[in-house]
C-alpha positions as CSV (number, residue, x, y, z in Angstrom):
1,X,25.4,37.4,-36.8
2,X,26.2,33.7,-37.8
3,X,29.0,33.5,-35.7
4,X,26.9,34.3,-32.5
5,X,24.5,31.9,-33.6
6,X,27.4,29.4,-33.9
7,X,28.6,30.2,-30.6
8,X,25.4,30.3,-28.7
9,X,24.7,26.8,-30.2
10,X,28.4,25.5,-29.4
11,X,27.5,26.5,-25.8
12,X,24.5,25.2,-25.9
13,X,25.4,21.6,-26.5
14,X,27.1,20.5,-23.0
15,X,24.3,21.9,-21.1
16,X,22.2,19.2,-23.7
17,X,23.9,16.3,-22.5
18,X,23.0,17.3,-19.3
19,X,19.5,16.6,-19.9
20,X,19.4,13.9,-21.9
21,X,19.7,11.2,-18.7
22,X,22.2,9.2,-16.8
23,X,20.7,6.0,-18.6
24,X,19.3,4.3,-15.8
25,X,15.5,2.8,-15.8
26,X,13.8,5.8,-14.1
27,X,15.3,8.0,-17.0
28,X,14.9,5.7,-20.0
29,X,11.1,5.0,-18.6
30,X,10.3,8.8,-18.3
31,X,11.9,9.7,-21.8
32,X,8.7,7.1,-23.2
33,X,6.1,8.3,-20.9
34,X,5.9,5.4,-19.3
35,X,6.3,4.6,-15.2
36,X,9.3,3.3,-14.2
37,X,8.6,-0.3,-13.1
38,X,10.9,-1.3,-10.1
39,X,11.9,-4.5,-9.3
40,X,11.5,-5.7,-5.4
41,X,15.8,-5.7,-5.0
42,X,15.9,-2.1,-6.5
43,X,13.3,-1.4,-3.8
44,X,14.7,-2.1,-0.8
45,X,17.6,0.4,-1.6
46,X,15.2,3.8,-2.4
47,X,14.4,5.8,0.4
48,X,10.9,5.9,2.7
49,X,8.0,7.4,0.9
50,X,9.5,7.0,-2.9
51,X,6.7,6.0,-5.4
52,X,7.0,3.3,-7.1
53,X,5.3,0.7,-9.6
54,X,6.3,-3.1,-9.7
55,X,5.4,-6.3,-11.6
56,X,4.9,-9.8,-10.0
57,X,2.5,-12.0,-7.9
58,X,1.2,-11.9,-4.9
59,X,1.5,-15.1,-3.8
60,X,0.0,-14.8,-0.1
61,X,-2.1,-13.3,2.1
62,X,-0.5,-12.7,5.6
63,X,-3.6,-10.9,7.3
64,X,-4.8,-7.8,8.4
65,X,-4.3,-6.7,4.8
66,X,-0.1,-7.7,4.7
67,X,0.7,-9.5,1.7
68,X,3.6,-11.0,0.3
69,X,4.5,-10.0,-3.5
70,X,7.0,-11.6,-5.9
71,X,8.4,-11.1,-8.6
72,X,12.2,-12.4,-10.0
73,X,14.5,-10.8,-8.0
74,X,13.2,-11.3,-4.6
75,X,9.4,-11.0,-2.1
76,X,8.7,-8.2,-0.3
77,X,5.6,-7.4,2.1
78,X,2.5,-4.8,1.1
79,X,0.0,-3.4,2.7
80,X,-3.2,-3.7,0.5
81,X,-6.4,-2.0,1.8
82,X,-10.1,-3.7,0.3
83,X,-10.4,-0.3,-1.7
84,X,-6.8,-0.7,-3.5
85,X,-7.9,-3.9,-5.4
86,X,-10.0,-2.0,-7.9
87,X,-12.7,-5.0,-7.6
88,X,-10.2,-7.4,-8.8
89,X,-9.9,-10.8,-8.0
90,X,-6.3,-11.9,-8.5
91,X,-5.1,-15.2,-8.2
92,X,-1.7,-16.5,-7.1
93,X,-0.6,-17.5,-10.8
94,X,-1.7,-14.1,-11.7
95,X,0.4,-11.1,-13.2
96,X,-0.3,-7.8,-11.7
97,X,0.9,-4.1,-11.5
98,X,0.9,-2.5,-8.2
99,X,1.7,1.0,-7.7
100,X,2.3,2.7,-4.3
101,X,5.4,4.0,-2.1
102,X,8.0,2.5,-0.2
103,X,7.5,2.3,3.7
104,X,10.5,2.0,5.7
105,X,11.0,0.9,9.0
106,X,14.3,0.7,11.1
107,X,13.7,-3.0,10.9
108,X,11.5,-3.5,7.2
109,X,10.5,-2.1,4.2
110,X,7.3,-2.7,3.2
111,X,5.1,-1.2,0.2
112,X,1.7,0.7,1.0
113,X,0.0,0.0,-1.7
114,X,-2.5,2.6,-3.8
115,X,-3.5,0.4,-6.6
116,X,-3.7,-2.8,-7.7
117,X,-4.3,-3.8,-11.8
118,X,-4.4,-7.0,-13.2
């Protein structure tokens, strides 16, 4: 009976490894129950419609509800509707989490945003 035990285990522990992650962000982030948090270079190389969550500024407002965000690796353009603010007032100098999915264009990618959270 032990030795079965043994065995079963023994073939067990590849199939393990498997799980435990490649090590990239997304992976380590999920393991802690925590979003991944994507930077705005990572985004431009995930596919249409991906969800994602980034850190920065937004640090303009283009009109008709474009805005440019910011954060240390690069800007990229989101859409922010009135209702996605949350009734917060950011400023430029202000920090914020902004969660939504990617849109991509043959010509852009842009972020529709969900939710912003100061």
């Amino acid at each position: 009976m032990k030795k079965i035990s043994v065995f079963a285990l023994a073939a067990l522990m590849p199939i393990c490894g498997a799980f435990a992650g490649s090590g990239n962000h997304m992976n380590n982030n999920m393991m802690n129950n925590q979003p991944a948090v994507w930077t705005v270079t990572e985004v431009m190389s995930l596919p249409d419609n991906t969800p994602v969550v980034m850190r920065g500024r937004i640090t303009r407002n283009m009109g008709d509800n474009i805005f440019v965000f910011e954060d240390n690796s690069g800007t990229i353009m989101m859409e922010i509707e009135e209702d996605d603010w949350n009734g917060n007032t950011v400023l430029v100098d202000d920090i914020v989490t902004v969660y939504g999915n990617i849109d991509k264009g043959s010509n852009y990618t842009e972020i529709d945003v969900n939710s912003v959270v100061k």
